[in-house]
C-alpha angles and dihedrals in degrees: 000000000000121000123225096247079066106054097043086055089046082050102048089050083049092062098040087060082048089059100037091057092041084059095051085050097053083045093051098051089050099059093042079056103052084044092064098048086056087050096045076049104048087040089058089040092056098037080069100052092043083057092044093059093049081054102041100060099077082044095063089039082054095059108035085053082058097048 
């Protein structure tokens, strides 16, 4: 039988392992969330594009017209 001085040693390590994966987690979530504000930030940046090139077609007409 175990005695008590073990298993609060077994339980400590327990809770070390606890935090330690608590931490990666928090890591984890983090990244995902700083992955979807680049996201939110690249989408905007090609939705004007996008509008640019709906724009820019009677532009180049224009000037090959000119040329």
């Amino acid at each position: 039988m175990e005695d008590s001085g073990e298993v609060k040693t077994q339980f400590g390590k327990y809770s070390q392992v606890l935090d330690l994966i608590r931490k990666r987690l928090d890591q984890a979530v983090e990244t995902v969330d700083q992955a979807a504000v680049r996201t939110r930030a690249i989408e905007s940046k090609l939705k004007r594009v996008e509008s640019a090139d709906e724009v820019e077609p009677d532009n180049v007409i224009r000037l090959a017209n000119v040329g």
